[in-house]
N, C-alpha and C positions, 0 to 999 in steps of 0.2 A: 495629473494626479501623482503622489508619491507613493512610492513603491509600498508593499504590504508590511504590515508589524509583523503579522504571523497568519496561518490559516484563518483563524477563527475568532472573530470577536466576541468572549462573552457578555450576554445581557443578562445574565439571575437566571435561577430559578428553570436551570436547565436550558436556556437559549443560547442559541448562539447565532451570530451573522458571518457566515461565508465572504474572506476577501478575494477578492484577484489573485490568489495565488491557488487558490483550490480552479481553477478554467478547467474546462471539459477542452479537449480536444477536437470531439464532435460537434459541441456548441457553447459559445463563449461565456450563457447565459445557466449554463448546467456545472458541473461539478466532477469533475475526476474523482477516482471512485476511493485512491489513497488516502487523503486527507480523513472522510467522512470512514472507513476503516478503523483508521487509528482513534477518532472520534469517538467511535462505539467501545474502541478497547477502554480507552484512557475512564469512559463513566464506568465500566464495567471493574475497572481494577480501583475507582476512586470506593465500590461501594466496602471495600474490607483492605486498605493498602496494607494486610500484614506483608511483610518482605521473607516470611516463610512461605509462600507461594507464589508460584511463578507461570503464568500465562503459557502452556503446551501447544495447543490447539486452537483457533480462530476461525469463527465459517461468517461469511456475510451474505444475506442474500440479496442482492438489490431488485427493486420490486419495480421500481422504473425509473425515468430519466429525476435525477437529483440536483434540483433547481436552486440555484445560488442565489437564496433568499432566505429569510430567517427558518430556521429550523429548530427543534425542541427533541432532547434526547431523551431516556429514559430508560433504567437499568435497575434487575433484582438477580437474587439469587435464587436460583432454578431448584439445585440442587445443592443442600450443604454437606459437609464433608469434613473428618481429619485428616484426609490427607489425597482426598479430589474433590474437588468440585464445578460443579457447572453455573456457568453466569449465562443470562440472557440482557440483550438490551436492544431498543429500538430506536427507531430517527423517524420524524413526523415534520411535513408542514401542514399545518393547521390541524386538523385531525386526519388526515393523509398521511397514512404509513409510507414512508420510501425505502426502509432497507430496515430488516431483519440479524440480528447477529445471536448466536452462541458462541461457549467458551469454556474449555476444560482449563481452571489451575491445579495444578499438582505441587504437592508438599517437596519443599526443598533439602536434602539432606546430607547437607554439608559432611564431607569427607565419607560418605559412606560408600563410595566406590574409590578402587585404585587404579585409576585409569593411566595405564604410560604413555608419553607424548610416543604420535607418530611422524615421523618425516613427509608421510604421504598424505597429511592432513592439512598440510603449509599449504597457502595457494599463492598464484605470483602477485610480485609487489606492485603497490599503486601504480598504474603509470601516472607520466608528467605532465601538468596543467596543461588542457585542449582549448581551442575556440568554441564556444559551446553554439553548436547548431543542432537544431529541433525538424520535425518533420516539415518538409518543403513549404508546406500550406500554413506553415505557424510561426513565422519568423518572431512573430511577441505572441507569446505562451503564456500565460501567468504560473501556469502550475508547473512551466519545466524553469522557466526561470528562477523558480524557487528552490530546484538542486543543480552543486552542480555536477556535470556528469564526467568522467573518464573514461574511455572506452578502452578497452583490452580488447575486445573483435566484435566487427561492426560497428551499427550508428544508426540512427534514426530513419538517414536516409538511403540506407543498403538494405535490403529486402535480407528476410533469412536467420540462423540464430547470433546471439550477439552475447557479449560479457560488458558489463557496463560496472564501471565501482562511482558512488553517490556518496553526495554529501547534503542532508537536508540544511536548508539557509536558516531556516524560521522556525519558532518554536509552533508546537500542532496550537495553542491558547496565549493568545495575548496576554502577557504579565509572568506567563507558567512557563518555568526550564522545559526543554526539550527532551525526553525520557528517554531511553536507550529500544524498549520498544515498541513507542512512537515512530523513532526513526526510521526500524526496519518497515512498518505499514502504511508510513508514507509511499514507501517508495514499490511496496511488492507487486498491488496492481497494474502499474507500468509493464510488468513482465508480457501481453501480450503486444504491446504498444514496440518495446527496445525488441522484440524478436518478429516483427509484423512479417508476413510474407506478402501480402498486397498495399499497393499503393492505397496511401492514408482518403486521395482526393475522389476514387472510384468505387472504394468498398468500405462497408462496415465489416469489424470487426470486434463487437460488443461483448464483454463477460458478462454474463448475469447474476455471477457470485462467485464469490474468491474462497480458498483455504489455505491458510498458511499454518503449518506447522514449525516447532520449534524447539530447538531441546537448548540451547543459550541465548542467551542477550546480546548484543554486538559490545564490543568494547571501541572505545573511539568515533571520533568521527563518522567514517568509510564505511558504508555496506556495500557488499559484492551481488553481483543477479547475474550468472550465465542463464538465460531465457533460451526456449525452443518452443515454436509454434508449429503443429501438424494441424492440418486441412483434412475433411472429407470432400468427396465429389459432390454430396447431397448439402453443403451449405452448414457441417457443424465443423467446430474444431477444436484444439485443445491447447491451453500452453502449461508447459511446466518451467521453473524457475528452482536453480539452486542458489540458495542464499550465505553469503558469508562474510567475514571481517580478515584484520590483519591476522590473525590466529589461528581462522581454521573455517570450518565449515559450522553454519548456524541453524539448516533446516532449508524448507521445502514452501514454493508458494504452486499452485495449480488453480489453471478458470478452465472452465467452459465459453465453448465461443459461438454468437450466430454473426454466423458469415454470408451475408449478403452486398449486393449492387446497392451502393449508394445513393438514395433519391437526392433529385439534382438543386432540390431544396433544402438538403440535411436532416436532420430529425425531425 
């Protein structure tokens, strides 16, 4: 088969079909959870694209495993506003909820702060094109395939926190430019994944809902994620992810984790 156009095929009337680039990790037949993220943003920002508002805050909940099969999205305004608002939007297969989201946009206003650059806001430059390798057990990934990755410290297959700079391949809809941030939620859910602390083949380590915050939009290609994943003793845990571009720093992505022994059957 040849390679993916983009995430998502649209079919009308709020459909869409999941390619081979959106693969679960956990299961080839599921859906990593970036893709469908950006998914819920992108209906959520198509219901009012004024460009005086800009997407703050992002909560998603996933409600459970997200089957890479046709799915139907759907998005209102919660809460309207001159100058916040809240979006709501959902994802369904068949009539089967799978993931839940909200969304604060905030009014944009141009030059109204005088912000001076700071040196300490720089972060280090791209490194140089890598061999891209994926966790041990996934040598063909469809969803990692679909960025590629540079790491600045660690890797997939080094336990512990990691800095990784990305570049998504595909646009999130077939036929649709690739949005600036799209980009960043493609890639944010990875943040427990690029900072894993156990081996990918013995444990789960599931989010059940992401939040990303945001105060810009990435410029360029490259978004940055230094990730950090803490453990409890009791099987929960936590990652936090700083998010940023060639420029400076872009915001914050954070999940909740259950951490358990992986049945020997997978999900």
């Amino acid at each position: 088969m040849s390679d993916p156009s983009a995430y998502y095929l649209p079919l009308g009337q709020g459909l869409f079909r999941p390619t081979a680039a959106t693969e679960s990790p956990w299961d080839r037949e599921a859906q990593h959870g970036g893709p469908p993220t950006a998914l819920l943003a992108h209906a959520m920002c198509r219901l009012d694209p004024d460009p005086g508002f800009r997407l703050g805050r992002l909560t998603v909940e996933f409600l459970g495993v997200l089957p890479r099969s046709d799915i139907r999205v759907e998005a209102q305004v919660a809460r309207p506003g001159r100058r916040i608002r809240m979006l709501e939007a959902a994802m369904y297969a068949g009539d089967r909820p799978l993931a839940l989201a909200r969304a604060w946009q905030i009014a944009v206003q141009e030059g109204a702060l005088d912000i001076p650059a700071r040196a300490e806001g720089k972060l280090p430059s791209l490194p140089a094109e890598q061999p891209q390798e994926y966790f041990a057990e996934l040598a063909d990934w469809g969803y990692g395939k679909s960025i590629e990755w540079r790491w600045e410290e660690g890797s997939y297959t080094v336990p512990g926190p990691a800095t990784v700079w990305t570049r998504v391949r595909l646009p999130l809809i077939e036929g649709e430019a690739l949005r600036p941030l799209e980009r960043v939620l493609i890639i944010a859910d990875s943040a427990n994944g690029v900072s894993a602390e156990l081996p990918l083949d013995r444990w789960l380590f599931v989010p059940p809902a992401i939040n990303v915050t945001l105060h810009r939009y990435p410029q360029g290609e490259w978004v940055r994620m230094a990730a950090e994943t803490t453990l409890a003793s009791d099987g929960l845990g936590s990652t936090l992810g700083m998010l940023g571009d060639a420029l400076g720093p872009l915001g914050t992505v954070a999940q909740p984790l259950l951490v358990a022994p992986r049945p020997r059957a997978g999900l």
